[in-house]
N, C-alpha and C positions, 0 to 999 in steps of 0.2 A: 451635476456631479454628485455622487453619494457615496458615503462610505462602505468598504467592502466588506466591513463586521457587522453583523446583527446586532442592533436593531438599523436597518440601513436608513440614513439624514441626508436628505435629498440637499444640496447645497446653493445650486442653484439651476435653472431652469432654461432652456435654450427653447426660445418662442420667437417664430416668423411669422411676424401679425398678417403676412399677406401670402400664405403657403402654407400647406401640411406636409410638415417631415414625413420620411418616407425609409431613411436612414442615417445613420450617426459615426463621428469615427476620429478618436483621438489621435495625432501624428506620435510618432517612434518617440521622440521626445519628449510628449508632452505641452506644445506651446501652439499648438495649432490643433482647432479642432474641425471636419467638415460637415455640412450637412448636404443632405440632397434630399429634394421633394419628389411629392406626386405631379408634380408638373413638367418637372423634367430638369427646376433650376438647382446649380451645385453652388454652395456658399462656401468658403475656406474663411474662417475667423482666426487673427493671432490673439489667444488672450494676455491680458494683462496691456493692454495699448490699444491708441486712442480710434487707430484706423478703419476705415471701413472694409469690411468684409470681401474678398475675391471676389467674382461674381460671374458663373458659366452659364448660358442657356443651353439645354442639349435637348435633342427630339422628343425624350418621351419617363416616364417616371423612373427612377435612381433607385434602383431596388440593392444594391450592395457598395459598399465602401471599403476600402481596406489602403492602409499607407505602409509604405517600404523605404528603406533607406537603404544606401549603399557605399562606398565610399567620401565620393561625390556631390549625390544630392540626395533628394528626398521625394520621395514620390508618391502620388495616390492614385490609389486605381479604382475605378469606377464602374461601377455596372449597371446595365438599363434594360428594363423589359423588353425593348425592338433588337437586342443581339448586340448589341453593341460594350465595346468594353473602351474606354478612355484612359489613359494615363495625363495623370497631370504633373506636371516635375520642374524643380527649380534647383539648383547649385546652389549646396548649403549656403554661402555668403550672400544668395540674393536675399532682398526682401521679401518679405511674405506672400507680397501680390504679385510678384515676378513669374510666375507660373506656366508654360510654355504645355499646351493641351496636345495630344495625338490623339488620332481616334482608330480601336479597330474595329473593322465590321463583320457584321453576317458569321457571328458564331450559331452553333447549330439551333439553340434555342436561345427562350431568353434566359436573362442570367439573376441567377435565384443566389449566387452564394460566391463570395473570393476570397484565396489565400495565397499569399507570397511566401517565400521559401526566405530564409539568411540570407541579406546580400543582394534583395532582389533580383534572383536570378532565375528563378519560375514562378509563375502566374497559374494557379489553378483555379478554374473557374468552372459551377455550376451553372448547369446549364434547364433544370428544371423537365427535362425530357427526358 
């Protein structure tokens, strides 16, 4: 984490002794943060508590991150170099590692870039082609 004013203080440091991030991404809230590697694993951490981390394997490196909320729940969407786009999502009142996976497939390219709308009600996604 670092501060958003000049001169930026790095706070602290998110290191996966056994993986290289790939990308990063704070929930709507603030209390959840995800990571996803070049190998293809998705990590969802609650900070501030004791628990361990979510833990997704998906086919191939995690090249975008982006979370959404909506009335309901909360969700992160995920994207991976083989075309593929993942939704992960859980009902505000679950736990952290409650997290129920979909997967879509075979978008045109791979996906280089995502953005959710207010509300998550669209999913715009780069496709790198």
């Amino acid at each position: 984490m670092a501060d958003l004013e000049p001169p930026y203080v790095l706070h602290s440091k998110l290191t996966l002794r056994d993986a290289m991030v790939s990308s990063v991404a704070f929930s709507t809230g603030g209390d959840l943060v995800a990571a996803g590697t070049k190998s293809g694993e998705l990590r969802i951490f609650a900070l501030g508590n004791k628990y361990p981390p979510a833990s997704y394997q998906l086919a191939s490196c995690i090249t975008a991150l982006i979370w959404g909320k909506d009335a309901s729940s909360e969700m992160l969407f995920v994207g991976e170099i083989n075309r593929h786009i993942h939704r992960a999502s859980k009902h505000l009142m679950q736990q952290h590692h409650d997290f129920q996976l979909t997967t879509f497939k075979d978008v045109k390219g791979p996906i280089t870039a995502l953005a959710v709308s207010n509300y998550a009600r669209l999913l715009f996604a780069g496709d790198g082609g």
